[in-house]
C-alpha positions, 0 to 999 in steps of 0.5 A: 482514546484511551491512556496506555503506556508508552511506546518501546523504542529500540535505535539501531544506530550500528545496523546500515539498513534498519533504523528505528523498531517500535514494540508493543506493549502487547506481547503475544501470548504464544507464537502463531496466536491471532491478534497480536499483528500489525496488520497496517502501517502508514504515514500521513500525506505530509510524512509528520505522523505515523499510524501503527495497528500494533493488535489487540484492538489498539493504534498508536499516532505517533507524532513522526520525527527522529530520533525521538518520538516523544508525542504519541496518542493511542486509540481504542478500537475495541477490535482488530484494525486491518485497515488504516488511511489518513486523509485528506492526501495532498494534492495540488488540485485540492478542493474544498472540503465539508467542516469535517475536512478541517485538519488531518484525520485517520481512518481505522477498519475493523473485524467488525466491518465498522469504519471509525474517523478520528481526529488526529490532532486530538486523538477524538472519535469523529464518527463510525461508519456502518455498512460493511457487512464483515472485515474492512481489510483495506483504506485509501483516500483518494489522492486530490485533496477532497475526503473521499474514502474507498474501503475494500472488505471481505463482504465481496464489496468496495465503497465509496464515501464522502466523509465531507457530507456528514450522513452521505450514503456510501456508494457500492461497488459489487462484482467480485465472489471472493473476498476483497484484500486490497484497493489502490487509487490512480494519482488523478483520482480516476481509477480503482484497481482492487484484487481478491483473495482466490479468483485470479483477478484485478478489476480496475473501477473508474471512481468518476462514474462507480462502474467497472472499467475491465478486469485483468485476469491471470491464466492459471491460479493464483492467491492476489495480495496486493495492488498499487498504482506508480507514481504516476498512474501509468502503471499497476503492479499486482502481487501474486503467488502460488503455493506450489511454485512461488509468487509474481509480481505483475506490472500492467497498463492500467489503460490499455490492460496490457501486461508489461511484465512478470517478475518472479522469485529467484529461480536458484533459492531452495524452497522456493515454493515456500516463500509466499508474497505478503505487501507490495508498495511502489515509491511516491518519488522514485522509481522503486517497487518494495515488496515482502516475502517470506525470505526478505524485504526487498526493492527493485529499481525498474530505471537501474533494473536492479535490487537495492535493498534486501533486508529482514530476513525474518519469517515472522516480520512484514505483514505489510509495509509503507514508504514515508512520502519521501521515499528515504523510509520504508515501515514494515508492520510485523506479525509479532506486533512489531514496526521496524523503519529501514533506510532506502538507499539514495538514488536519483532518477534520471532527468528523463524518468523525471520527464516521463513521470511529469507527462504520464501523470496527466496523460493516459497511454492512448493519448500518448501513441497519439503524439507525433514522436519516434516509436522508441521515445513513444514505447519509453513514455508508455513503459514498454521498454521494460523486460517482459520477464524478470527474475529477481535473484537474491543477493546470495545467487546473484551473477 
């Protein structure tokens, strides 16, 4: 941990949507110039602090509350950070965990393929993890309260690891000829799902036995971005696009390898080819898909089938994004170094989603088409009720 200046804070009490923006105390040099980027931002599981890669090999672990953010540590990574996790995530099933499982910790990637835990009540360096053998682009903890770590790098590898057992070998998932971008866990802890920068395809690995499951592949080519499992596991969206005709978002069954459906950029927008994908996050507490592109920061409501949110329009901001576990704030992570926190409008799901969410969180889809009920509460439990194709319009060409 290093001592630097404090952070920027800029209040946006007049704007509906923007809150809060964070500066870096690092300006970039010139616009377009590497290393300024907040690659990746994230709250920790109980929503009490605030991770920010603000470039240059610095992170920020601010201590979360509005609308001051008086208590702030800053790490020293000495190279970029792509990847950031904190851990353990919380869950009702948690487990007991090694003497390094005391308190919350925070997980950092680097350019290097070194992984470093640190200690976020004290801001200390616990220990370095080694093995990658180049960019550690992706972080996640596995969501059942155990230090289990899954790391997705540009070495074509995932790994797994156990930061309980101090000295553990890491297990490697190997498959893929293409760089890993990123890697989500299922809410039970059961699955993977990881995408490529180039091939086309997801791969869904089952986290109990480190073995591939399936792989869900796209007929035609496409650039893969991002993945993340729903609320309750019962479904995958990937993002997509294509330099020629835009992007998609794509919704699966994880079970089954069904794909439910394919929502894609407004059909009216000039351009449209320009307007690439860059982050996907799905609510942890409603049913509410957020996404980046070029043109804006948007979030679709599947219940209300509808967009309510469409904000930052800005070229040059979100690189990434994270919803605070409430789901009443979304962070994005600018390419100018920048953090900016905006309002999710409020919305509450319906008691029936409510119930399908209970259900589905423990009960796969084959389990499901097993129970004795109507086909039409059976295609609502498994999500088939959703429109097989979606176009998102813009706020400017919606009708």
């Amino acid at each position: 941990m290093t001592q630097t200046k404090q952070t920027n804070t800029r209040y946006h009490q007049n704007s509906d949507d923007l809150i809060l923006e964070l500066e870096p105390f690092h300006h970039p040099r010139l616009y377009g110039t590497a290393g300024c980027e907040t690659w990746s931002v994230c709250f920790s599981p109980d929503g009490s602090h605030f991770a920010w890669s603000m470039g240059y090999g610095v992170v920020k672990v601010l201590r979360w509350r509005l609308p001051a953010n008086d208590e702030e540590k800053t790490l020293n990574c000495e190279h970029t950070v792509w990847g950031m996790a904190f851990g353990p995530r919380l869950s009702n099933r948690a487990t007991a965990v090694g003497e390094i499982g005391k308190g919350l910790h925070l997980v950092t990637g680097l350019h290097t393929g070194v992984i470093k835990v640190w200690a976020v009540s004290t801001g200390q360096l616990l220990l370095s993890l080694t093995g990658h053998k180049s960019v550690v682009r992706d972080l996640v903890f596995a969501p059942n309260g155990t230090l289990t770590l899954v790391s997705a790098s540009r070495d074509k590898t995932l790994r797994i690891w156990d930061l309980s057992k101090k000295g553990a070998p890491c297990r490697v998932l190997t498959g893929p000829n293409y760089w890993v971008f990123k890697c989500s866990v299922s809410p039970d802890s059961s699955m993977i799902a990881s995408v490529c920068n180039l091939d086309s395809k997801a791969y869904l690995w089952s986290l109990r036995s480190h073995t591939l499951i399936r792989i869900l592949k796209y007929d035609h080519e496409r650039t893969m971005i991002s993945c993340d499992f729903s609320m309750d596991g019962a479904l995958l969206a990937i993002g997509s696009f294509h330099t020629k005709t835009g992007w998609w978002l794509d919704l699966w069954d994880p079970y089954t390898a069904d794909h439910l459906t394919k929502i894609e950029d407004c059909d009216t927008c000039i351009y449209k080819n320009d307007n690439l994908l860059t982050a996907l996050s799905f609510s942890p507490v409603a049913p509410q898909l957020a996404f980046k592109d070029y043109r804006a920061l948007q979030i679709w409501d599947m219940e209300q089938d509808k967009l309510v949110l469409e904000s930052d329009h800005n070229r040059v901001s979100g690189i990434c994004c994270a919803f605070h576990p409430l789901g009443s704030i979304i962070a994005t992570g600018c390419r100018d170094g920048h953090v900016k926190f905006w309002r999710v409008p409020r919305l509450v799901p319906s008691l029936r989603h409510l119930c399908r969410t209970a259900l589905r969180h423990s009960v796969s889809t084959f389990q499901v088409r097993a129970l004795p009920l109507p086909k039409k509460l059976l295609d609502f439990l498994t999500y088939r009720t959703i429109p097989k194709r979606k176009i998102l319009r813009c706020t400017e060409h919606h009708r």
